[in-house]
C-alpha positions as CSV (number, residue, x, y, z in Angstrom):
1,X,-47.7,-42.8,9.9
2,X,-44.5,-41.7,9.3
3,X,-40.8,-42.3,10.7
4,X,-40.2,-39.1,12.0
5,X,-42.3,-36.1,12.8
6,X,-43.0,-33.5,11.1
7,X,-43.7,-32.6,7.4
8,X,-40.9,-34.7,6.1
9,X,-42.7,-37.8,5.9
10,X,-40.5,-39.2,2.9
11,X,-37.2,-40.4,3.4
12,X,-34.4,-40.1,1.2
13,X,-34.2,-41.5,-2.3
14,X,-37.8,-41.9,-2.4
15,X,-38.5,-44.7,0.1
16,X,-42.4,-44.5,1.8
17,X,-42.1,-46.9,4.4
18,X,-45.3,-47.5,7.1
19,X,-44.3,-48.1,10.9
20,X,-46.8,-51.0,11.5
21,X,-44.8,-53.0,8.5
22,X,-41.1,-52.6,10.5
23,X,-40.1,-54.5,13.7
24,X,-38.7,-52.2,16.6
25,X,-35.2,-52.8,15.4
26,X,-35.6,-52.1,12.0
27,X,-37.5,-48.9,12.9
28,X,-34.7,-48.0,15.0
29,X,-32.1,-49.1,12.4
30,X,-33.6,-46.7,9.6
31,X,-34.4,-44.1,11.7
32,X,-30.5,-43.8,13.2
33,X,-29.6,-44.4,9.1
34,X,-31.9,-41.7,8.1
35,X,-30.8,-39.5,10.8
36,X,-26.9,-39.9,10.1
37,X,-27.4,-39.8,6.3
38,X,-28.7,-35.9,6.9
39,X,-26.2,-35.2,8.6
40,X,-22.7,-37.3,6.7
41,X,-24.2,-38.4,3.5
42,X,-23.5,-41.8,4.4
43,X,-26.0,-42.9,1.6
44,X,-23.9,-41.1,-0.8
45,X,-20.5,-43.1,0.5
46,X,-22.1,-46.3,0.2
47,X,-22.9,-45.8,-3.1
48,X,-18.8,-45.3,-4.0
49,X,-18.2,-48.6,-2.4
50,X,-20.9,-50.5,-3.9
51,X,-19.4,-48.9,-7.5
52,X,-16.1,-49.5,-6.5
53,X,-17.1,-53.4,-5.5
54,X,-18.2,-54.2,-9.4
55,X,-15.6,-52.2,-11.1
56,X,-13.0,-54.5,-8.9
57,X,-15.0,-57.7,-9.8
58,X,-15.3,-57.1,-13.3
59,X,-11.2,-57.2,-13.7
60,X,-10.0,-60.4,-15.6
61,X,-10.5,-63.8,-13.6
62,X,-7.4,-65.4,-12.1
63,X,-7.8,-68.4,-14.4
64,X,-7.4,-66.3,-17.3
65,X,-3.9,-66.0,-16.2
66,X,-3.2,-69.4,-14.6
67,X,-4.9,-70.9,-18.3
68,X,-2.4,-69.8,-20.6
69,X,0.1,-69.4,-18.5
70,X,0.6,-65.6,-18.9
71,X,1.6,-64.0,-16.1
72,X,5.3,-63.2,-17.1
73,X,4.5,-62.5,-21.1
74,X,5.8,-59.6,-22.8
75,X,1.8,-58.2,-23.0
76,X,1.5,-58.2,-18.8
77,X,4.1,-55.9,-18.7
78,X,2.2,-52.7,-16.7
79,X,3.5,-49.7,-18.9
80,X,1.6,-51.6,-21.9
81,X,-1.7,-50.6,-19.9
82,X,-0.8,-46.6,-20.4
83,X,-1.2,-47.4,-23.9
84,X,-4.8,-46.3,-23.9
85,X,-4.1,-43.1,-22.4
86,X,-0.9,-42.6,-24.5
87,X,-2.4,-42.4,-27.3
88,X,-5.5,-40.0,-26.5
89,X,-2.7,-37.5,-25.3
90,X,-1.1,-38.1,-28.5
91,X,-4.6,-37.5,-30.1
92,X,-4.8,-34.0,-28.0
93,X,-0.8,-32.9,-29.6
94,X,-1.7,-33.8,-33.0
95,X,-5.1,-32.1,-32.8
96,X,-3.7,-28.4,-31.1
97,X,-0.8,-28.5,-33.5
98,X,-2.5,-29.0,-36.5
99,X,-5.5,-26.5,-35.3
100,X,-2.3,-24.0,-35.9
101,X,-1.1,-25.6,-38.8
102,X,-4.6,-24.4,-40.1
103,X,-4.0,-21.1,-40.3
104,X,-1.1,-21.1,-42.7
105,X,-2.2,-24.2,-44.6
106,X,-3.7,-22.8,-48.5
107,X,-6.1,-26.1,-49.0
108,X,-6.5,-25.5,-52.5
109,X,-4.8,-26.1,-56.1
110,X,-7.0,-23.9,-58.4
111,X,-5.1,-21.5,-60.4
112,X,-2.0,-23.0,-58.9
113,X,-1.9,-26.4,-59.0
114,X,1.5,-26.2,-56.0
115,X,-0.9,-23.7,-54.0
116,X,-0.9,-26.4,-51.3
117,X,2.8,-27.5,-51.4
118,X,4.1,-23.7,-51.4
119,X,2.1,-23.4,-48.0
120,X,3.7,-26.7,-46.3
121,X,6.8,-24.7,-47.2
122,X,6.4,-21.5,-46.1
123,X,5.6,-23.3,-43.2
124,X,9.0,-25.4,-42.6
125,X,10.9,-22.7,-43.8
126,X,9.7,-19.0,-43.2
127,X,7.3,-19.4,-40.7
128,X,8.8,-19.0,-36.8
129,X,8.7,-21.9,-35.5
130,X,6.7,-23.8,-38.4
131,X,9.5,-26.3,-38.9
132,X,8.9,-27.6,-35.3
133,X,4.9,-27.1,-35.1
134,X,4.5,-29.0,-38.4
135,X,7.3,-32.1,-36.9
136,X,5.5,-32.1,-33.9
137,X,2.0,-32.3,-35.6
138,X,3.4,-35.1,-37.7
139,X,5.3,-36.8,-35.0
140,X,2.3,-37.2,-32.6
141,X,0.2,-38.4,-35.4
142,X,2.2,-41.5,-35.9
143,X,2.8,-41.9,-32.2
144,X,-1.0,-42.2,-31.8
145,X,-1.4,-44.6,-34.9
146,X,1.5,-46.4,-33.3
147,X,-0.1,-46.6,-29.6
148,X,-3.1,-47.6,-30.5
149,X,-2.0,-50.4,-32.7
150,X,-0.3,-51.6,-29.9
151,X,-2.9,-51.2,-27.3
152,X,-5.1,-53.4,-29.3
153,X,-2.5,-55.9,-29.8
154,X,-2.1,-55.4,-25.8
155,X,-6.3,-55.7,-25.4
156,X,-6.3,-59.2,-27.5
157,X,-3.6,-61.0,-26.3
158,X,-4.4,-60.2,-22.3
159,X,-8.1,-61.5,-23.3
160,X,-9.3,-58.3,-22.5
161,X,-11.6,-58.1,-25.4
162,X,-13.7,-60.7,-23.3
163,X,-17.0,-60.4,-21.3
164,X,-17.9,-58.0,-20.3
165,X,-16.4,-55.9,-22.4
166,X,-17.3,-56.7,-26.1
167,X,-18.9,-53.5,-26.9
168,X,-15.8,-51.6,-26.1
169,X,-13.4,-53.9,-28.1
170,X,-15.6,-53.3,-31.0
171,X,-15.3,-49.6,-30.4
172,X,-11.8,-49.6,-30.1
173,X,-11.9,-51.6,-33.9
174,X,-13.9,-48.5,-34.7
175,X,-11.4,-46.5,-33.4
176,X,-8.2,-47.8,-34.9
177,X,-9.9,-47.6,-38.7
178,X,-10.7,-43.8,-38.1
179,X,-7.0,-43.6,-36.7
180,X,-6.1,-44.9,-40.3
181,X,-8.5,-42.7,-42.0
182,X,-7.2,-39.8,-39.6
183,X,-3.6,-40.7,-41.1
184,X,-4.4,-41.3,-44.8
185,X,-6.2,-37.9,-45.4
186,X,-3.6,-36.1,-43.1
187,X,-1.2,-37.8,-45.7
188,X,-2.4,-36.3,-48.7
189,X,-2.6,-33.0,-47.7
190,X,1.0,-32.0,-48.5
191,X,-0.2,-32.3,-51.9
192,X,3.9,-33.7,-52.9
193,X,4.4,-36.5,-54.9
194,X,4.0,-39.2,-52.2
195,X,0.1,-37.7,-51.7
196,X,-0.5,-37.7,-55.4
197,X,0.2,-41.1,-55.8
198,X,-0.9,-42.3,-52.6
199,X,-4.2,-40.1,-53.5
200,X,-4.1,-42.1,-57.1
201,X,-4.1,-45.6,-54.6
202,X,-7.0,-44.7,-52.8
203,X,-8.7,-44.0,-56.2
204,X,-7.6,-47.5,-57.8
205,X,-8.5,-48.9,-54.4
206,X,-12.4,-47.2,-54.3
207,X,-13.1,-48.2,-58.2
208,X,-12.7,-52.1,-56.6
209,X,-15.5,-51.9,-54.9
210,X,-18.0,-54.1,-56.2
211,X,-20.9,-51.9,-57.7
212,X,-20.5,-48.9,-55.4
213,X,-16.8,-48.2,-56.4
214,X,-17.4,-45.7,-59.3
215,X,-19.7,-43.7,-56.4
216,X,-17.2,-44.2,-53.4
217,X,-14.5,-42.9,-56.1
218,X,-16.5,-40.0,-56.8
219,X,-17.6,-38.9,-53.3
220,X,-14.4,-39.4,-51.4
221,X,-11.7,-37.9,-54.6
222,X,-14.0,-35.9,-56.6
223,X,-13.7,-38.2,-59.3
224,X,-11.7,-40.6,-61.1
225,X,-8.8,-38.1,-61.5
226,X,-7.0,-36.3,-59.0
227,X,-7.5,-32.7,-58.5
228,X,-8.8,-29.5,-56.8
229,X,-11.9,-31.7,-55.7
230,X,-9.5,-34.4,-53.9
231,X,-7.8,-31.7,-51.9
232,X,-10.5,-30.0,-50.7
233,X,-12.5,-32.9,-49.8
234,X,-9.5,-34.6,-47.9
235,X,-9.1,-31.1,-46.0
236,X,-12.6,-31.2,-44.9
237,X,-12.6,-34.7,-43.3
238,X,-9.8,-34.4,-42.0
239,X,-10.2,-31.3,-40.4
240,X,-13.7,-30.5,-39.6
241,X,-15.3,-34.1,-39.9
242,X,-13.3,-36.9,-38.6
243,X,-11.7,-34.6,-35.2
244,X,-15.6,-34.6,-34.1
245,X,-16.2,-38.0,-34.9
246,X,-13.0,-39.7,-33.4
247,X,-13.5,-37.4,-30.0
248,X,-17.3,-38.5,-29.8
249,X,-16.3,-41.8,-29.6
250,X,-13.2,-41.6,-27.4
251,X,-15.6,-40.2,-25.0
252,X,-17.4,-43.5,-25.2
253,X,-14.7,-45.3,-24.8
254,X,-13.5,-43.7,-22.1
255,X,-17.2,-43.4,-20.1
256,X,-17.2,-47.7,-20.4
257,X,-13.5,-47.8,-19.1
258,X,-14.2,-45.9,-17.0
259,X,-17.8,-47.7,-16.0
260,X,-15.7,-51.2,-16.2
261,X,-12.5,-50.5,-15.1
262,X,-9.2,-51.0,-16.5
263,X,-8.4,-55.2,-17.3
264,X,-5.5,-55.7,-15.4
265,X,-3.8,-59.2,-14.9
266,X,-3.9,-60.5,-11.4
């Protein structure tokens, strides 16, 4: 026997209840309950609160604060906690700007080894408003390597890092290292003398690997020797590998702040 007649004989998320296992007052209880829910979704509201409840109680403990005495430090200061943020909007400049710059950019040296170079100048100087797209392509690029260094300095020294939220510390690791990646290829693509020879570093640096280096050297550069190779592969991570990669896992991130809620000090 059901709670209500009729054909509806199930009520809502799933529950089969029998009358002869409730007392009066819980049949009347679920039945008013059932009856409201139809009609205000109170089920549905509930639901916020009780999300609402954990996200609240997973914030830092008071003792972290009162422990080491940090409740007036530089790193409590609320504007540091739009550092997260900061930097994704940062991440969104640098991306739209440099999805322009890719029109005009030549990612190549064959036949003429400057091919890459004359295009970052055509750009700054005969393009309309290249001068500014390029500056503010570059400019929000090291505002985001900036912001997020400082928000992890921000996460570690406010203990934020802490149960229950490991996982997403370990991302944010992840994401500061593809931030530097992000920057390093983006660095060489000018293809001047400051990418050669920061290019010729990375090469030094990859051959120091123990065993591997000769095949890191040769996957990431193309060789042992800079060249066409370098170029093109730097131009592919930078453009069509790592912007997938690094907004996969911002979306992560964001999903378990956002599942967590922000660590602010009490």
């Amino acid at each position: 026997m059901s709670l209500e007649d009729g054909d509806e004989t199930e009520m809502d998320h799933g529950a089969w209840l029998d009358e002869k296992d409730l007392t009066p007052l819980e049949r009347t209880f679920l039945v008013t309950l059932v009856w409201l829910d139809k009609r205000l979704r109170l089920v549905d509201y509930l639901e916020m609160v009780e999300s609402l409840y954990y996200r609240v109680n997973m914030q830092l403990p008071k003792s972290h604060t009162e422990q080491y005495n940090l409740d007036n430090k530089f790193w409590y200061w609320y504007p540091l906690y739009a550092l997260g943020s900061f930097s994704v909007l940062a991440y969104v400049v640098a991306a739209m700007s440099g999805a322009l710059l890719g029109f005009y950019y030549a990612p190549s040296t064959a036949g003429d080894p400057s091919a890459a170079y004359n295009s970052i100048t055509y750009i700054m100087t005969d393009l309309n408003f290249g001068f500014m797209l390029r500056s503010l392509h570059r400019w929000a690029a090291q505002v985001m390597t900036a912001a997020v260094f400082l928000h992890m300095l921000r996460v570690y020294f406010t203990g934020a890092y802490k149960e229950p939220r490991e996982l997403n510390w370990l991302i944010g690791i992840v994401l500061l290292s593809l931030t530097m990646v992000f920057g390093y290829t983006g660095y060489l693509l000018p293809w001047d003398q400051l990418a050669y020879w920061a290019g010729q570093i990375g090469v030094e640096m990859s051959l120091s690997i123990p065993f591997a280096g000769e095949w890191v050297a040769q996957l990431l550069f193309g060789g042992f020797a800079l060249g066409d190779a370098t170029l093109k592969r730097m131009y592919i991570i930078h453009v069509f590998l790592l912007p997938f990669v690094v907004t996969t896992v911002i979306a992560i991130h964001l999903a378990l702040v956002w599942m967590q809620g922000i660590a602010e000090p009490h």
